[in-house]
SEBAKOL-14347 format. One record per atom (N, C-alpha, C): x, y, z. Coordinates in steps of 0.001 Angstrom, whole numbers, plus 524288, in hexadecimal, padded with zeros to 5 digits. Each point is the difference from the previous one (the first is absolute). Example, Ala and Ser with C-alpha at 12.3 -4.5 7.8 and 13.67 -1.06 7.14 Angstrom:
<rs>
833867E9C681E787FC86804A68000080384804B0800007FEA28041A7FD3080334804A68003C7FCFE80442802DA
</rs>
This chain:
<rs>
E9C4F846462A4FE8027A7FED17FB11801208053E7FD5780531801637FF8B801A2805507FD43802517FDF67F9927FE4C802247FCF0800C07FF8E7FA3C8059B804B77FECF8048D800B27FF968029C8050C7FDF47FEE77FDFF7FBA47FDA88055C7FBA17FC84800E97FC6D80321804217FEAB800F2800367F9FA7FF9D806377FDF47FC387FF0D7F9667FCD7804508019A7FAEF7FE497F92B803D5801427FC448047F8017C7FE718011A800087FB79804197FC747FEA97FFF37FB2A8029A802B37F9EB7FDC57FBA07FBD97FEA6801A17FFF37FADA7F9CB7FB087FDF6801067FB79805A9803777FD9D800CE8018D7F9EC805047FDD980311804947FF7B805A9800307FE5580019805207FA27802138013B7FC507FF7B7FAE97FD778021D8002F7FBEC7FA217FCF8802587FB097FE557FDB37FC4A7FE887FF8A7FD808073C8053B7FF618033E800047FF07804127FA778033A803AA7FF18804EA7FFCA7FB61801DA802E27FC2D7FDD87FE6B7FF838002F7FAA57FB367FD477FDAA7FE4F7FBA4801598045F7FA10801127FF4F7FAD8802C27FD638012C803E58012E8041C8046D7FD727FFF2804507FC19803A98007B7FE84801357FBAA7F971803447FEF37FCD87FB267FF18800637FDF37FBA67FCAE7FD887FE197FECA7F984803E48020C7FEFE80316802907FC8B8057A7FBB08037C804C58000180420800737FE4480371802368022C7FEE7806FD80542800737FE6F803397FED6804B7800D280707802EB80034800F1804A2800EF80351802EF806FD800F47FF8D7FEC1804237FFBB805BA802307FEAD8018A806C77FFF4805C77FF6A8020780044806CE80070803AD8016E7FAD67FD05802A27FCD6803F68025F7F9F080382803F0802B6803787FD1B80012805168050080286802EA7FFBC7FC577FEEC807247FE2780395801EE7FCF8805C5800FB801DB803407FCD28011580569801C7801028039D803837FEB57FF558016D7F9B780185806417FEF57FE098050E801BC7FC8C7FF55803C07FCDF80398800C1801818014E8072B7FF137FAE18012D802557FDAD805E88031A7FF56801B8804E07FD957FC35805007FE35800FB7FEC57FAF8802D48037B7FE508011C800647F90C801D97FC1F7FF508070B7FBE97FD53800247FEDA8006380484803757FCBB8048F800898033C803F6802FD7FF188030F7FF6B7FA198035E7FAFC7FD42801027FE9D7FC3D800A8804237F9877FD097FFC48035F7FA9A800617FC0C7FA258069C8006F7FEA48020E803C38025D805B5802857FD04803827FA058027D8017B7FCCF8045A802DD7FB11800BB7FDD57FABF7FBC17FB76800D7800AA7FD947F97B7FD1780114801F87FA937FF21803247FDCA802E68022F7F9E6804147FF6B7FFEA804628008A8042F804A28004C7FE79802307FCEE7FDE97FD447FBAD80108802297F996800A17FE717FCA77FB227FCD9802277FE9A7FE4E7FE6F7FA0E804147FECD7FB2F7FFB37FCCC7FD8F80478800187FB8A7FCF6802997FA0080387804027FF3D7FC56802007FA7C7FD26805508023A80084802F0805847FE73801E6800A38000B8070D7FE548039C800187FE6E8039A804187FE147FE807FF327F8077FF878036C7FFB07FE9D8025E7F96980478801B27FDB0802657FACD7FE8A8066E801AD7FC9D7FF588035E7FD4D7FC42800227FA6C7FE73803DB7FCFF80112807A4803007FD627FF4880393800FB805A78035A804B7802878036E8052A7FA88801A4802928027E8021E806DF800CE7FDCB802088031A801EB8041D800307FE05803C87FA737FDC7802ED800DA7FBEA8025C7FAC37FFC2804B37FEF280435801258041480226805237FD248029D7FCC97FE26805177FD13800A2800117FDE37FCE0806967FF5D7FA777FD0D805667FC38804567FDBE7FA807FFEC7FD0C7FEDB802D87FA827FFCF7FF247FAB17FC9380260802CC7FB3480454800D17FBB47FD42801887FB39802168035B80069805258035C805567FFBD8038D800E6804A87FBF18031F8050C7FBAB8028C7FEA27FE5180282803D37FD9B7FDA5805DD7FF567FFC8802BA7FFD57FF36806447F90A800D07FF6A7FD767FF178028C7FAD98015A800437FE7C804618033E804378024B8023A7FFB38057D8024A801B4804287FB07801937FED77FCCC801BC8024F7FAE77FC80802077FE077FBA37FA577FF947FB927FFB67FCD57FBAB8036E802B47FEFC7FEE6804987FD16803C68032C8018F8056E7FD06805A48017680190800D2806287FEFB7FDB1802607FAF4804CA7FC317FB0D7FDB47FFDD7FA757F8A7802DE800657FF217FB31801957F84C801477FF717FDE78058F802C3801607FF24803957FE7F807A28044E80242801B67FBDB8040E8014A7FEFD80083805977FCAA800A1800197FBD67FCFC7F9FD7FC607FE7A7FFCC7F96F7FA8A7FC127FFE47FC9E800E1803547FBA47FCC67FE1C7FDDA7FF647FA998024C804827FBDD7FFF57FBC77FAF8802237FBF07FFDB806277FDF480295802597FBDC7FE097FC727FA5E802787FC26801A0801997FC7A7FB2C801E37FDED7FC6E7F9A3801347FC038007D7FD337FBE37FCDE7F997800237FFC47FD0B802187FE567FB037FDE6800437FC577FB3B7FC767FAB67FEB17FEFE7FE34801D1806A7801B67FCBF8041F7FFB98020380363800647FBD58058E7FB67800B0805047FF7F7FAAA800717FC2E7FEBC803E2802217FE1A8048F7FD18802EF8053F802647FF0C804817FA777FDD68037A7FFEE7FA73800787FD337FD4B804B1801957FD41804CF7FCF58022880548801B17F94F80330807DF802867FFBA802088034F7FF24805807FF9F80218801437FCA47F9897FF387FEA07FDE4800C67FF1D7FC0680143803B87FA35803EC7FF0F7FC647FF9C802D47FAAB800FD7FEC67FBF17FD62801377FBC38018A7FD327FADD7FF24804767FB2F803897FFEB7FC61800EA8033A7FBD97FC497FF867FC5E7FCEC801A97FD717FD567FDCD7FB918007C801417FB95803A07FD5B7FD19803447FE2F7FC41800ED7FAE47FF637FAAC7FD2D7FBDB7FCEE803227FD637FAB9800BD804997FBB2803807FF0D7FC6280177803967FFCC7FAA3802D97FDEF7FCF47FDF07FD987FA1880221802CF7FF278050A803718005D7FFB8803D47FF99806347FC9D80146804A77FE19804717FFD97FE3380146805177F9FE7FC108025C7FE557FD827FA0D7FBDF7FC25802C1802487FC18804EE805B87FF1F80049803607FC0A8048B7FD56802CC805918004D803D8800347FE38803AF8032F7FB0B7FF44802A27FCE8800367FB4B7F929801A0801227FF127F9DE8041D7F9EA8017A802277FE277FC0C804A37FCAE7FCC37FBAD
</rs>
């Protein structure tokens, strides 16, 4: 179970907290630090909402991009990642609001 985490978003840092206090096993992967793990970069792609409008240029239409787009987008802006997001089981979910990622937990 990989958490992309960054501590200075309250949603992504209430989201770690669910799975502290749960005392669920989990890897805090800092993705600004890491960039997108290579494992995780297809099952992200595919996500809706995955992309951080707030962060990217306005003329990129989102809705038009290809999920090889989205791949690229992410490698070479892992800010524009949505957080947090939880990756289980081949599975992913945004957490927005945190509570989301309990769909996840066992």
């Amino acid at each position: 179970m990989r958490l992309y985490h960054n501590p200075r978003c309250s949603k992504s840092r209430q989201a770690f907290n669910l799975l502290k206090e749960r005392e669920i096993e989990f890897e805090d992967y800092r993705y600004l630090d890491l960039g997108i793990h290579g494992e995780d970069i297809e099952l992200l792609s595919t996500l809706d909402g995955i992309i951080r409008k707030s962060d990217i240029d306005k003329e990129i239409e989102l809705a038009a991009l290809k999920p090889r787009e989205i791949q690229e987008l992410l490698i070479q802006n892992p800010k524009f990642l949505q957080r947090p997001v939880l990756i289980s089981n081949r599975k992913a979910i945004i957490g927005r609001p945190p509570e989301n990622i309990l769909i996840l937990l066992p």
